[in-house]
N, C-alpha and C positions, 0 to 999 in steps of 0.2 A: 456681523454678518446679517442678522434678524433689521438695525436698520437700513443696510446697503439694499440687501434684496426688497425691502419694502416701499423703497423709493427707487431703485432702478430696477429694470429687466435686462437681462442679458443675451442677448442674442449670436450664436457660433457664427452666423455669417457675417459679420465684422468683426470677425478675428483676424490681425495683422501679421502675420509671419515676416513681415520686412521690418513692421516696428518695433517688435519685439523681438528681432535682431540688432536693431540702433539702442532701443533700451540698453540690452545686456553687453553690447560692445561698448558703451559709453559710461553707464554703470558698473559695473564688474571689479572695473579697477578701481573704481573708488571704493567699494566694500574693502579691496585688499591694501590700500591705501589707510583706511582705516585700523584695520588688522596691524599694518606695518608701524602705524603710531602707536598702536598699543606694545609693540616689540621695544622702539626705539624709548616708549615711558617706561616699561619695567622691567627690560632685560638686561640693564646693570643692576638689577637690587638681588637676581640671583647669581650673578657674577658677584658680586659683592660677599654673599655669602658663602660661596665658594673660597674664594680666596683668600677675606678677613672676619669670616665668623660671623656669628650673630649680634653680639654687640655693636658690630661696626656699621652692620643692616639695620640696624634699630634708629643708630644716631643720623644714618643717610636718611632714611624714611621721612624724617622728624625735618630734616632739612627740605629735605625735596618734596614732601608734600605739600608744606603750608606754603613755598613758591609759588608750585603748581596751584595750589586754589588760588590765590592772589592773582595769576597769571589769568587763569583760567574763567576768573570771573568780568574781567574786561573784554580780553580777547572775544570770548565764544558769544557774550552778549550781542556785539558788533559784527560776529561772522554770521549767526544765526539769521539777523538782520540784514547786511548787504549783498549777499549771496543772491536773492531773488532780485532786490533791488538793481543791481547793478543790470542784472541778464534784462531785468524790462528797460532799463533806460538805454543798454544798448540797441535793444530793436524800435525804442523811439527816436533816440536821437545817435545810433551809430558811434563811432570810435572815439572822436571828439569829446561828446558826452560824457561815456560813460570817464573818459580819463578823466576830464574835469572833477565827476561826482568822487572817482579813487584819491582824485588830490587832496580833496577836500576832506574825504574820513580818513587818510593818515595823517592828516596836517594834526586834524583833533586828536584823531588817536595819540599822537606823538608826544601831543602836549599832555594828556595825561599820564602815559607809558615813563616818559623821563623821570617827573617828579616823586611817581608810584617807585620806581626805581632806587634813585638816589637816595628817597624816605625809607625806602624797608632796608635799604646800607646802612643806616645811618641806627636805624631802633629793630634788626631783626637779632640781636644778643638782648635784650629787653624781651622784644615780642615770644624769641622760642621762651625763654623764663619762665614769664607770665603762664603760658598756653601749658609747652612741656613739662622742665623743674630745668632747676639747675644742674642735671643731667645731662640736657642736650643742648648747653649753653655754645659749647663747640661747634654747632652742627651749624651757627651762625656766621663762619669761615668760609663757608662753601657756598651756604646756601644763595646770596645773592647771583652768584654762577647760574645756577640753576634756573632762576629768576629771568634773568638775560635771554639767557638759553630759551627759555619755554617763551617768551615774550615774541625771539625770533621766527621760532617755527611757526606763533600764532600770527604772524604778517604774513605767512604764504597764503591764506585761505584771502586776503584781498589783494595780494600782490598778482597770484597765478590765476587772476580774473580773467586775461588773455589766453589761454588754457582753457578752464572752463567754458569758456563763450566759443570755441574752436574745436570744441569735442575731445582737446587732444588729452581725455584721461586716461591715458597711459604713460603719457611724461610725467602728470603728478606722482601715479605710481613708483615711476623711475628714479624720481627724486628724493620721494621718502626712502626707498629702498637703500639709495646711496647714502645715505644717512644713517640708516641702522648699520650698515658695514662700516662705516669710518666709525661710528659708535664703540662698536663691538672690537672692530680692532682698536681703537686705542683705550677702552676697556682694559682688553688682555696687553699690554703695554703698562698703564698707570697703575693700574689698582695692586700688583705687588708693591710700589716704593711710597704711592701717594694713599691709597688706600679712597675714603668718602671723598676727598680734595679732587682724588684724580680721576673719581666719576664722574664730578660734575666739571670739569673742564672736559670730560671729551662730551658728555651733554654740551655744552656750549659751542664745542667747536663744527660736532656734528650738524647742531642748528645753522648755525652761520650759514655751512655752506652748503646747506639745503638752502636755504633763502638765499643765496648768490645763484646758486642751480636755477632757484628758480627767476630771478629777476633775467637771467642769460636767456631762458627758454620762453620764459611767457610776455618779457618787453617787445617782443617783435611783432606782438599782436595788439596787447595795449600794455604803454607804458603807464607809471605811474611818479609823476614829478615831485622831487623832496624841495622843500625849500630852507638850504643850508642856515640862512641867514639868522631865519626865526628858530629853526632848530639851537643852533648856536646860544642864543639867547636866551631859550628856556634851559639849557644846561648851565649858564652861568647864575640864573635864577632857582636852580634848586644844587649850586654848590652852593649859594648866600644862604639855602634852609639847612642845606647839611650842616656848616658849619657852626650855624647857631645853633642845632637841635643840641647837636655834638655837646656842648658845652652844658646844657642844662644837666643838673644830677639832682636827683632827689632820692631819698633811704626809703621810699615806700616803692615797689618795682608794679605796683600797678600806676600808683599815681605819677612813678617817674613816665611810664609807659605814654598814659593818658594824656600831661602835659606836652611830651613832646610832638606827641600827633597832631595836638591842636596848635601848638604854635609854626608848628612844619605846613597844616593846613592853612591859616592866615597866612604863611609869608606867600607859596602859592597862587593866593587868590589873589591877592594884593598886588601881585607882580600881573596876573594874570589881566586885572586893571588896567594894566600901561602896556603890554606884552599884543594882548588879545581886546582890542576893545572891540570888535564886530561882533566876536561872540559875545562878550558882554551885553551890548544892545540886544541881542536876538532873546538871551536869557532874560531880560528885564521886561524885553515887549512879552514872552511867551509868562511871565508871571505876571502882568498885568491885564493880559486876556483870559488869565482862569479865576482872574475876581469877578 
């Protein structure tokens, strides 16, 4: 406050009563859109306790949070980032544009989202180990669910870019909403027979089809184009890392840890060589202009 007021003056006669009607009708629901993510992230963990106790809370936790960081630390890097970006390129260069620029951060995003995937299937019974004990070595059944799941919901914040640019944040709200209810009910459904398994399938499921909600509701404004082909290919380039990782063993669970990340990382890049060579280029010229 001490430096706002010291560098600006406020004056009541430009106070906006119409704009700060659009503010709060545009705003509003994404505060409770927020709210509603925070329902749809931890309101099976006291369903869970309800139902299967605290032991069972302990081993979901353990699953569903190291997802969630993982998830969380891709996704929100790139929402944080294209969120303004996209809104200015739409008012330079209109609908065309801005698709073009979405195509292009799913394409990348994709390409690391699969392999980050596939990798933590392949070492997250290793990884809980290391991090947890062999406590919550189980929690390694579900947890890629989880993973999937959070991964989903984290593509609406560039999918429902047609939304945002359209004011219409009330349908974001709508969507998240309907996701916490398929949540919750199939919650109260799984979690007596399946127990932490059957949370994270209805996490997953709930995800899903908030991000079909939203591809139905926000493609009519801008779409955003997948391209199957190269998608296809980087999944059969990280079954080639799964199934190698799969195979190494070593008696020490960090250095088994260790190695397989780095040979999972090499197959990766290596493919990513043949797969991806434009970004290659771009990555080489952008390390050659910071010598």
């Amino acid at each position: 406050f001490w430096w706002f007021f010291k560098n600006y003056q406020i004056d009541s006669k430009y106070f906006s009563g119409k704009l700060i009607h659009k503010m709060l009708r545009f705003g509003f629901p994404l505060f409770l859109t927020e709210v509603a993510f925070l329902l749809l992230s931890y309101a099976d963990r006291y369903m869970i306790l309800a139902y299967n106790g605290e032991n069972m809370l302990g081993l979901y936790s353990v699953g569903y949070n190291l997802a969630m960081y993982i998830a969380d630390i891709i996704i929100f890097s790139i929402t944080y980032t294209i969120v303004p970006l996209f809104v200015e390129v739409y008012e330079q260069s209109g609908k065309l544009g801005t698709e073009i620029l979405l195509e292009k951060v799913m394409h990348y995003l994709m390409i690391a989202v699969i392999p980050i995937t596939v990798g933590y299937c392949a070492v997250s019974e290793e990884l809980i180990t290391v991090l947890a004990s062999l406590k919550y070595t189980e929690a390694a059944s579900f947890s890629p669910l989880v993973l999937i799941g959070t991964f989903f919901l984290g593509f609406n914040n560039i999918l429902n870019a047609g939304l945002y640019i359209k004011k219409e944040s009330a349908k974001i709200l709508l969507i998240i909403f309907v996701a916490v209810i398929i949540n919750i009910g199939l919650n109260i459904l799984l979690l007596p027979r399946y127990a932490a398994m059957g949370a994270a399938i209805a996490t997953l499921i709930s995800c899903v089809i908030s991000t079909l909600l939203t591809i139905f509701m926000s493609f009519k404004h801008i779409a955003v184009r997948f391209h199957l082909r190269t998608l296809f290919w980087h999944f059969i380039l990280s079954a080639i890392m799964f199934g190698t990782v799969k195979i190494i063993t070593i008696d020490c669970a960090w250095g088994n840890l260790v190695v397989k990340i780095f040979i999972g990382v090499v197959i990766v890049v290596l493919g990513n060589f043949i797969l991806e060579r434009e970004l290659v280029l771009m990555v080489l010229r952008r390390l050659r202009s910071t010598r």
